[in-house]
C-alpha positions in Angstrom: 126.9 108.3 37.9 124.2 110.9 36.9 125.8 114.3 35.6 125.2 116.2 39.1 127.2 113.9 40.9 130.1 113.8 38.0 129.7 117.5 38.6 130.3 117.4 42.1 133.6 115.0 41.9 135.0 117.5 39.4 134.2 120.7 41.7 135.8 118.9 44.6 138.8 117.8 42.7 139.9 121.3 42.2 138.9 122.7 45.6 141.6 119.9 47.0 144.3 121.0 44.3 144.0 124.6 45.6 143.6 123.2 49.1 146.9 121.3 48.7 148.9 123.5 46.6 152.0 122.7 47.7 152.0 118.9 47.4 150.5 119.3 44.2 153.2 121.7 42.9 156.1 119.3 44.0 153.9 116.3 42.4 153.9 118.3 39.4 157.4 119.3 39.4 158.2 115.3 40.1 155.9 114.5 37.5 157.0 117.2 34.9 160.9 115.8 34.8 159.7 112.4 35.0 157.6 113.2 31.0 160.4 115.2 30.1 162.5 111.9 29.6 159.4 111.0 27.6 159.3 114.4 25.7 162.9 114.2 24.4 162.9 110.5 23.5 159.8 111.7 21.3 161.9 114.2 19.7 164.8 111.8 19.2 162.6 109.7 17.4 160.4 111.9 15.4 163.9 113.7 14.4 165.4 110.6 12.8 162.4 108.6 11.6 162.6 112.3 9.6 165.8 111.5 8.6 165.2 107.6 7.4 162.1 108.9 5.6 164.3 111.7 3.6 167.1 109.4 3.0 164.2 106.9 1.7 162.9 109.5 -0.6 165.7 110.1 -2.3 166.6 106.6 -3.1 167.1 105.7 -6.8 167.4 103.2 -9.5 169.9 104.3 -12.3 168.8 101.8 -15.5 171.9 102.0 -17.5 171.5 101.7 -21.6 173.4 100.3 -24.4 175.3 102.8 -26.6 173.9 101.4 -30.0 170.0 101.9 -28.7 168.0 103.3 -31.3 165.5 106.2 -30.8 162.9 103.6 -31.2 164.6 101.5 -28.7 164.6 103.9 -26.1 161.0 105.2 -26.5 159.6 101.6 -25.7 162.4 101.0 -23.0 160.8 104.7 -21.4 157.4 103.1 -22.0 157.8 100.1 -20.8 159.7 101.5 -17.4 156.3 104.3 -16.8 154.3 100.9 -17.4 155.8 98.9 -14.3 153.7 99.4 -11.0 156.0 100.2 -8.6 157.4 103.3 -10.7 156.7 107.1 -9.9 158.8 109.1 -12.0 161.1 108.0 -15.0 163.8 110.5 -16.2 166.1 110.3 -19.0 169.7 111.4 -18.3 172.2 111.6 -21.9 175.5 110.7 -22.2 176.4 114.3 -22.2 174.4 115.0 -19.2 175.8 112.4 -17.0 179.3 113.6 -18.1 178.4 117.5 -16.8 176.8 115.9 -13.2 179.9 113.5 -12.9 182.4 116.8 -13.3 180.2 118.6 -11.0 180.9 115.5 -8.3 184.4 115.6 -9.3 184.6 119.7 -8.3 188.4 120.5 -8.5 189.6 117.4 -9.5 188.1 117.3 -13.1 191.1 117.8 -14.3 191.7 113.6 -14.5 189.1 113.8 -16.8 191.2 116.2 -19.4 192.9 113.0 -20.8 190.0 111.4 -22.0 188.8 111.3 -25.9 185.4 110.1 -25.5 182.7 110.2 -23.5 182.7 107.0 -21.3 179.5 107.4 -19.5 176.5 106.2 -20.8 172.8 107.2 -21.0 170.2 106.2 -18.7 166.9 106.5 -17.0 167.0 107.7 -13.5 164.0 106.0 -12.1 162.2 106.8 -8.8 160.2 104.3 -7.0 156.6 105.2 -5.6 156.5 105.4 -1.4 155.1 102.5 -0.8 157.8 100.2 -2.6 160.8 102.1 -1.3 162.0 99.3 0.1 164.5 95.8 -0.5 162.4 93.6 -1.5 160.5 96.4 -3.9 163.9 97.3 -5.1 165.6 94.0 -6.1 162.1 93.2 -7.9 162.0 96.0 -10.4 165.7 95.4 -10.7 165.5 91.9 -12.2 162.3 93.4 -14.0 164.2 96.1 -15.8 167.3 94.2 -16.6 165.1 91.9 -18.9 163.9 94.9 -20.9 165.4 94.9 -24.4 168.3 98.1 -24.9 169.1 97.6 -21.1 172.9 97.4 -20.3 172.7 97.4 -16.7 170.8 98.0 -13.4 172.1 99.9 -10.5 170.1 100.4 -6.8 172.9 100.8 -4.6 172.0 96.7 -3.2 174.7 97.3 -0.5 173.5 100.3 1.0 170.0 99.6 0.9 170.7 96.6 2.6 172.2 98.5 5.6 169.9 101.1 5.2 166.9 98.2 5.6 168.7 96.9 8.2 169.3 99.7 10.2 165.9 100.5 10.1 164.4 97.5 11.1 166.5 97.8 14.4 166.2 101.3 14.9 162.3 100.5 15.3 162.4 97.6 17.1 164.9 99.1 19.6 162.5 102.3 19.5 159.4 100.2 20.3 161.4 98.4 23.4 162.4 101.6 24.7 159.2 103.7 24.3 157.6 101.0 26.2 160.0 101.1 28.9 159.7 105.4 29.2 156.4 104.7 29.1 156.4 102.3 32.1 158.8 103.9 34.0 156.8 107.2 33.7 153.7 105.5 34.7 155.6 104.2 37.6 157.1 107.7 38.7 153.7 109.3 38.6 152.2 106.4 40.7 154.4 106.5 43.1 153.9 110.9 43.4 150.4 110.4 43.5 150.7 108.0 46.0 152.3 111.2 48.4 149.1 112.9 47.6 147.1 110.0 48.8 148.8 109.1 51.9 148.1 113.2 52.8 144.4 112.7 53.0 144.7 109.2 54.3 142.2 110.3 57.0 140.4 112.4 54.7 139.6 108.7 52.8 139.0 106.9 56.2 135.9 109.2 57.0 134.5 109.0 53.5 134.6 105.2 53.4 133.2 104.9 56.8 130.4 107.5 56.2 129.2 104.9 52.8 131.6 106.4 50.0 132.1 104.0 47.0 135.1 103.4 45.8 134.1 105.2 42.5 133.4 108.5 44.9 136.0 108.3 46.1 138.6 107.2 43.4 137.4 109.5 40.7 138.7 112.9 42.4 142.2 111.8 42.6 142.1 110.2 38.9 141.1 113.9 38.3 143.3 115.2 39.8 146.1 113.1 38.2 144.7 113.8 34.6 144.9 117.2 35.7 148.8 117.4 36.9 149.4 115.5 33.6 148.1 117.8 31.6 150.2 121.1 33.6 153.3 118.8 33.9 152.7 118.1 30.2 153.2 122.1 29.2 156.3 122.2 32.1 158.0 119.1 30.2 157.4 120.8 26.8 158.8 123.9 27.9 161.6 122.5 29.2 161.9 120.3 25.9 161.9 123.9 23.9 164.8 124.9 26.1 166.7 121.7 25.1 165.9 122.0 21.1 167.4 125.8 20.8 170.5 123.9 22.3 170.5 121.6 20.3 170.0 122.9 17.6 173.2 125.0 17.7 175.2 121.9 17.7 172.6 119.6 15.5 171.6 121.9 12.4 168.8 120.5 10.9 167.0 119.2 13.8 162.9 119.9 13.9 160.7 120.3 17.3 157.3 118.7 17.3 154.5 119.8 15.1 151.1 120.7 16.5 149.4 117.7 16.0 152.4 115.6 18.0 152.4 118.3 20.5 148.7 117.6 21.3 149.2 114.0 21.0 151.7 114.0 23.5 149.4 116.2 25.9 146.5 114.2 25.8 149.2 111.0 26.1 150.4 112.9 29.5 147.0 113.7 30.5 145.9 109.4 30.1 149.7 109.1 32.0 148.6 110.7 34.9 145.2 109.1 35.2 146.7 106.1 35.0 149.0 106.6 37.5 146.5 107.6 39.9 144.4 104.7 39.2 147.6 102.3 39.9 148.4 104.0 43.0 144.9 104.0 44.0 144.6 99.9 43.4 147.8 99.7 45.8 146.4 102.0 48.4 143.2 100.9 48.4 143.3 97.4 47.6 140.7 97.4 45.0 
């Protein structure tokens, strides 16, 4: 297709959108609800895969000492945690220091604590794991690790939760993936079946073309246009509509983010691809090619 002729196609495509405004306004209105499903199960996810990556982040290890530990000792314990690859940060937390943060948990009832004579609590490293071994299999290994090091009384990563917390985020992406496939589909499906009004309109106008030598390409390429086209406005419609829905929610739901730029554009260029697609499908059906 030399550029002329793609030039042509293009010029055409618009003069039928403002030829046919009305069906393409109620394609686009179909079209618009159909990605806002899409829009709002993006926010869903990008909301709490927010929330899983905060709640990873602040996941520690708490590497409790023994009481007699020399200076010495505790130098080459500190040393020998910073040494390990899967460590980020490694912070030393006194006796003393554990006993203000435990009476600042407590808040009013620290008054249980009046009856003790001695400090109870003992010292450790509060160790943070680097990204990229914030996980359970990352977490038991440095556990067994840093229980062999010489002073160490104890290791604590909260197995239990991370567990859960592994768990639950395994399914959450697996039952993500299933469902984004299936808005996907049914989205696809929607638009194909709008186009598919728009085509059936100039069912005639398709006839003459074909008998007068059109190729299919000449003749398919205008309405993939024009579907890329409605994506695109439908797109900005949904997303508006999605912006209605985040101030709502977030008067019930404090905390929740919209989109950033680069996942808005994503999703417009996503909507765009959507509604050639579903031109092209409905174009196979209609025209049997």
């Amino acid at each position: 297709m030399t550029f002329q002729q793609g030039f042509y196609l293009v010029r055409e495509s618009f003069k039928t959108l403002r030829r046919h405004k009305g069906i393409m306004a109620l394609s686009i209105i179909i079209m618009s609800l159909s990605l806002l499903v899409l829009a709002v199960f993006l926010l869903v996810t990008d909301n709490v895969l927010a929330v899983l990556d905060k709640t990873r982040a602040e996941l520690k290890v708490y590497v409790y000492l023994d009481d007699n530990l020399t200076t010495d000792g505790l130098e080459n314990s500190h040393r020998q945690l910073l040494a390990m690859q899967s460590v980020e940060s490694v912070v030393f937390v006194s006796k003393e220091e554990a006993m203000v943060e435990f009476e600042q948990e407590l808040g009013e009832d620290q008054f249980i604590l009046e009856s003790l004579e001695t400090n109870p609590l003992p010292a450790s490293f509060r160790v943070v794991l680097k990204e990229e071994h914030r996980n359970k299999v990352a977490f038991q290994a440095f556990a067994e690790t840093a229980a062999a090091i010489a002073g160490v009384e104890e290791v604590n990563y909260g197995k239990e939760f991370i567990d859960r917390f592994s768990l639950l985020a395994r399914i959450f992406v697996y039952v993500d993936v299933v469902l984004g496939c299936i808005v996907i589909l049914s989205s696809v499906f929607i638009i194909s079946n709008t186009v598919r009004l728009t085509i059936l309109s100039r069912e005639k106008s398709i006839e003459i073309l074909k008998l007068v030598g059109a190729t299919n390409r000449f003749v398919t390429t205008p309405f993939i246009i024009e579907g890329a086209f409605q994506g695109g406005i439908a797109s900005f419609v949904s997303l508006a509509l999605l912006a209605v829905i985040y101030l709502a929610a977030v008067e019930v739901i404090p905390g929740v983010t919209f989109l950033d730029t680069g996942k808005i554009v994503l999703y417009v260029m996503t909507c765009i691809l959507l509604g050639s697609i579903g031109s092209y499908a409905a174009l196979r059906r209609f025209m049997k090619l």
